[in-house]
N, C-alpha and C positions, 0 to 999 in steps of 0.2 A: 504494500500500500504506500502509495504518495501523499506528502500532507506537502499546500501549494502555501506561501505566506506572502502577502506583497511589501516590498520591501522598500517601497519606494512609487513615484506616478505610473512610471513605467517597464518596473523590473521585479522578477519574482524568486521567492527562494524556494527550491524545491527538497527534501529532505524524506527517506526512504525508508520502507522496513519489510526486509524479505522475510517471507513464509513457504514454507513448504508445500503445503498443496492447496488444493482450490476449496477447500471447505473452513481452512483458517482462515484464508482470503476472503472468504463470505463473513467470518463470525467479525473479522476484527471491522468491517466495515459498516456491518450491523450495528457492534459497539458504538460506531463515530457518529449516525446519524443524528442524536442530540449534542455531538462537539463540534470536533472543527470540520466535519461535511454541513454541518449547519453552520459556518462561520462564513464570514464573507468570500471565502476564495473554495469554497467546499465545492464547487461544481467544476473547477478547476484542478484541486486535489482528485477527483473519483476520474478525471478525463486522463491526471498523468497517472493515476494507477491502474487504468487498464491501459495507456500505452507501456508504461514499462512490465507490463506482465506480457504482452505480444509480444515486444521488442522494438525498437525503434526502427533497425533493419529490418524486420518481418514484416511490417506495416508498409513499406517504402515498396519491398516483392508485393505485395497483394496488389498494389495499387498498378492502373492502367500507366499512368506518368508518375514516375517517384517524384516529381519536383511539386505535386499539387498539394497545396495546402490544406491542412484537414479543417482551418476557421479561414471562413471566405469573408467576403466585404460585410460591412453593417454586423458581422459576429456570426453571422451564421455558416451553420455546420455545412460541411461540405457531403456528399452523397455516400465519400470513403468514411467518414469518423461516424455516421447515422450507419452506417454494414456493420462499422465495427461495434458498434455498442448493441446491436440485434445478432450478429453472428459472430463475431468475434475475428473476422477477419475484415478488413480493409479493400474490399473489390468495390469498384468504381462504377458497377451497373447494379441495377433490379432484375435482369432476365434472367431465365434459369441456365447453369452451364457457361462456358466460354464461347465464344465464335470470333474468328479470323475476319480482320479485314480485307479482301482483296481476294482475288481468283484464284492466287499459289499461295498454301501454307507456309510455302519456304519463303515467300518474300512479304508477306504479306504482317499484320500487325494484330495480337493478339489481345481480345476484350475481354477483361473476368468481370462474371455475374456471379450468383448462388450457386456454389457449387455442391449440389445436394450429395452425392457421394461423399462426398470430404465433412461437409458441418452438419450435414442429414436435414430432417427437417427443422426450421426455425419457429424456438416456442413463439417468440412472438410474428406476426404479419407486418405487412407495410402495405399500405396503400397512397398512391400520387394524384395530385390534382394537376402533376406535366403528362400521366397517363388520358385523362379522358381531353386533356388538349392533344394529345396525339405526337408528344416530345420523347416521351419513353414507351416503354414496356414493362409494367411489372409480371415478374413469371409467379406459374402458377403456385411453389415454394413459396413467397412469400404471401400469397393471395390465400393458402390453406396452411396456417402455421397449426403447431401441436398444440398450441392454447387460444382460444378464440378474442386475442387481442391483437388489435394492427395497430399501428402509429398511422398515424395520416399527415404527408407532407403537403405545406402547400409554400407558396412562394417567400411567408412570409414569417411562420413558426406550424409547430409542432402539435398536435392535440390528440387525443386517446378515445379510441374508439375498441367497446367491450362487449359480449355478450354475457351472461352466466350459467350458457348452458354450451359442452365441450364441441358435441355434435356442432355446432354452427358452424366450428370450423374447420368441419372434416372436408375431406372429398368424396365425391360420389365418385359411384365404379365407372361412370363413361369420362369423368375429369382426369381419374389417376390414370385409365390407360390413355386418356390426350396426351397427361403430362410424360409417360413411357416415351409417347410418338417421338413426340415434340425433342424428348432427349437427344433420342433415336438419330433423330431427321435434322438437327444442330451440329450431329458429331461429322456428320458427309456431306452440309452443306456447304454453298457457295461463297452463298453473300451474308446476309443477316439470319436467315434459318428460313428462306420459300422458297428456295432452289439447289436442287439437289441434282448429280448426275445420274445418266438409267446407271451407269458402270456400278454405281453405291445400291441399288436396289438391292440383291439378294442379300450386302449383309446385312444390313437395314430389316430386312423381312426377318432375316435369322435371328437380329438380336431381341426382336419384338417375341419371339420362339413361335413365328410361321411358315411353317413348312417347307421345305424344298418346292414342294407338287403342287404350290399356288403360286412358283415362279412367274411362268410363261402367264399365266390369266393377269397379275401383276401388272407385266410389262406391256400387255394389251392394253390395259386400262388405264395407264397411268402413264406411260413414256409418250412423251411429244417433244419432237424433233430433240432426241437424246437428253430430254433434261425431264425433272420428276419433281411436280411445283407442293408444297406443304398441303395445304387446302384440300387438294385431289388425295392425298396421302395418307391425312387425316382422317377423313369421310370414309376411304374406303377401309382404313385399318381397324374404324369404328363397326364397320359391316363385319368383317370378319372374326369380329367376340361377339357379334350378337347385339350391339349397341347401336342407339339410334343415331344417325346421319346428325344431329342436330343437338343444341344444347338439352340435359336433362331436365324433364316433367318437375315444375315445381311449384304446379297450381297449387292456389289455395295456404300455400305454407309462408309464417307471418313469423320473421323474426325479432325479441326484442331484444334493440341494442342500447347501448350506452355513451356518449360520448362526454369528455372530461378536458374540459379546454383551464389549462394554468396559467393564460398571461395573468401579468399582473401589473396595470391596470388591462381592462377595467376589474379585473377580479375574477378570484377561480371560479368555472359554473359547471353546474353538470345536465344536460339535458337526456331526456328517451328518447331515442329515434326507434319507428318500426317500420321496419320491411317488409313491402308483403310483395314475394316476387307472382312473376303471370309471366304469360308467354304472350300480352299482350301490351303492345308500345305504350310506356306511359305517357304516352305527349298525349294519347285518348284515352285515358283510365286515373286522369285526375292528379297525376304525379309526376309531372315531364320532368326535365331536367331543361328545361331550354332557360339560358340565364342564370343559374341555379348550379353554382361552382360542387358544391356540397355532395348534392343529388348525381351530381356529374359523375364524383368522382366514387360514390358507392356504386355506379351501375358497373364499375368499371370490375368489379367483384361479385357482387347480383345484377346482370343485365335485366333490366326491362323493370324493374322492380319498382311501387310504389312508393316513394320515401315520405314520409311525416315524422317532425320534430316538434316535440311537445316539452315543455319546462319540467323538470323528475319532482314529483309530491316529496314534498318535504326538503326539498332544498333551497326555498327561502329566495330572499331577493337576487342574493347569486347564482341563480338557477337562473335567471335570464328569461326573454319572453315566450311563447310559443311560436317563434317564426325561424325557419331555417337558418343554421347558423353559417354568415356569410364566408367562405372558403379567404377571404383577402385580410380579415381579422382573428383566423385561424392559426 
C-alpha cells in the first residue's frame, strides 16, 4: 500500500509498505478507509497502491502507447487507469480480445482490449456513452460482468449503475456463444473483427468445435469473393446450436436497477431506473432514446428496452427529481 502526502502546491511525497499477498493488501486498506484514504490525498494514495502492486513497467506493456498518461486534461482518468482499476491490467480499449491494425500481423500494430482468457470474467461491467455515439465498442466481457455492476462512462465523470439480483448480469446461451464467435472471428480477422479470410474458415469452425462435415456447406454460404464478413458468420454459427438468427426473446422481462451518481456538488443521489426490455423500438413504446444521452447508453447493453428513472423512496432530497439523469452531468 501507498500513502500519497502533499508536500507542497505542486509536489507529492509518496511512502510505501509491502505485503505479501492480496488479502493483507485488502485488510490493510480496509483498515485506512477512516484514515489517510479518507485524508485529503487518499484517492491519490489507493491510485499509487494499485500502481505499485502492477508495477510501473507492467502498466507501461498493457498499454496501447507507453507514453499515454493515465490523468488526462481537466483530471480525468484516462481509459488505461479506468481497465486498471476494473481488471487490473492497463489495456487501452473496451472490446473483447486484441486485434491488429492493418492487413499483415507482421507489420501491422497491435490493440489490447479485455483479455478474457488472461483476467476471465470482470466482477465489475462498464458501460460508455462514446458507445451509443458510435466512438467505441464495448465487448461483451464487460457488458456481462460476474457481479451485476457497470460503471458508466460518460465525457464528463463517472456514476454506478446496480442491480440486486446476480442473474441481470448473466449471459444468455445465444450471447455466450456470440461472444465464442466473436472471439473466434477476432483471432483471423482482418481489420477491426468483420473481415475475415475463406483461408481462416475451417479453423475458425474447429475452434467453435464444428465439425469437419459442415466445411464445404460453410464455404457455400459464407465465402464471397474469398473473404468471410462477421455478421454472415454470426447468424449462421447461431443456426448451427440451434439458436435464433437474432437477439434473444426478452418480452415482458423488467429489470430493476440502480444508479448512484457521487459528484459533489450538486451532491450524492441515488435514483431507480427500470428496464423493461421488448423487441419493440422504443422510439414507439414510450421510451426512445432520441436526445436522451442516458437511455442511449443503457440500450447499448438492453437494446430496444424501455428506460424510466424514478427518484429511490427514501433517499431524501439527494435523491434528485424523477426525470432522466442527464449523461453531461454524469
Amino acid at each position: 500500500a501507498a500513502i500519497a502526502t502533499a508536500t507542497g502546491s505542486c509536489s507529492l511525497s509518496v511512502s510505501g509498505r509491502v505485503v505479501g499477498h492480496a488479502a493483507a493488501a485488502q485488510h490493510l486498506l480496509e483498515e485506512a478507509v477512516d484514515s489517510w484514504l479518507a485524508g485529503p490525498c487518499g484517492v491519490l494514495s489507493f491510485l499509487c497502491s494499485v500502481l505499485l502492486s502492477r508495477s510501473i513497467g507492467t502498466v507501461r506493456e498493457d498499454m496501447d502507447d507507453m507514453t499515454t498518461p493515465l490523468i488526462g486534461g481537466f483530471g480525468h482518468c484516462s481509459q488505461e487507469l479506468v481497465n486498471l482499476m476494473l481488471i487490473g491490467e492497463a489495456s487501452s480499449n473496451v472490446f473483447d480480445g486484441s486485434r491488429w491494425l492493418g492487413d499483415d500481423p507482421s507489420s501491422g500494430f497491435l490493440v489490447k482490449g479485455i483479455d478474457g482468457d488472461r483476467v476471465g470474467v470482470p466482477l465489475v461491467g462498464y458501460l460508455s456513452e462514446l458507445e451509443a455515439m458510435r466512438y467505441v465498442t464495448v465487448g461483451t466481457l464487460y457488458k456481462h460482468p460476474d457481479c451485476p455492476i457497470w460503471v458508466l462512462g460518460s465525457p464528463t465523470h463517472y456514476t454506478l449503475l446496480f442491480s440486486m439480483r446476480r442473474s441481470d448480469a448473466q449471459l444468455s446461451r445465444e450471447a455466450s456463444l456470440e461472444q465464442r464467435a466473436k472471439k473466434v472471428f477476432n483471432d483471423n480477422a482482418l481489420d477491426e473483427g468483420s473481415i475475415a479470410m475463406a483461408s481462416s474458415l475451417g479453423a475458425m469452425l474447429t475452434a467453435l468445435g464444428i465439425g469437419s462435415d459442415r466445411l464445404a456447406q460453410a464455404q457455400q454460404e459464407l465465402v464471397n469473393e474469398d473473404v468471410v464478413l462477421w455478421q454472415d458468420f454470426k447468424f449462421w454459427t447461431a443456426r448451427q446450436f440451434g439458436c435464433s438468427d437474432g437477439p434473444s426473446q426478452a418480452s415482458s422481462s423488467k429489470l430493476n436497477l440502480f444508479l448512484y451518481d457521487g459528484q459533489d456538488p450538486p451532491g450524492p443521489s441515488l435514483r431507480s431506473i427500470v428496464v423493461e426490455q421488448s423487441d419493440i423500438d422504443p422510439r414507439f413504446a414510450g421510451g426512445g432514446a432520441d436526445g436522451d444521452a442516458f437511455a442511449a447508453t443503457l440500450h447499448t447493453r438492453w437494446p430496444n428496452a424501455v428506460v424510466q428513472v424514478m427518484p429511490f423512496a427514501g433517499a431524501g432530497s439527494e435523491g434528485g427529481g424523477g426525470g432522466a439523469p442527464s449523461m453531461t452531468s454524469l
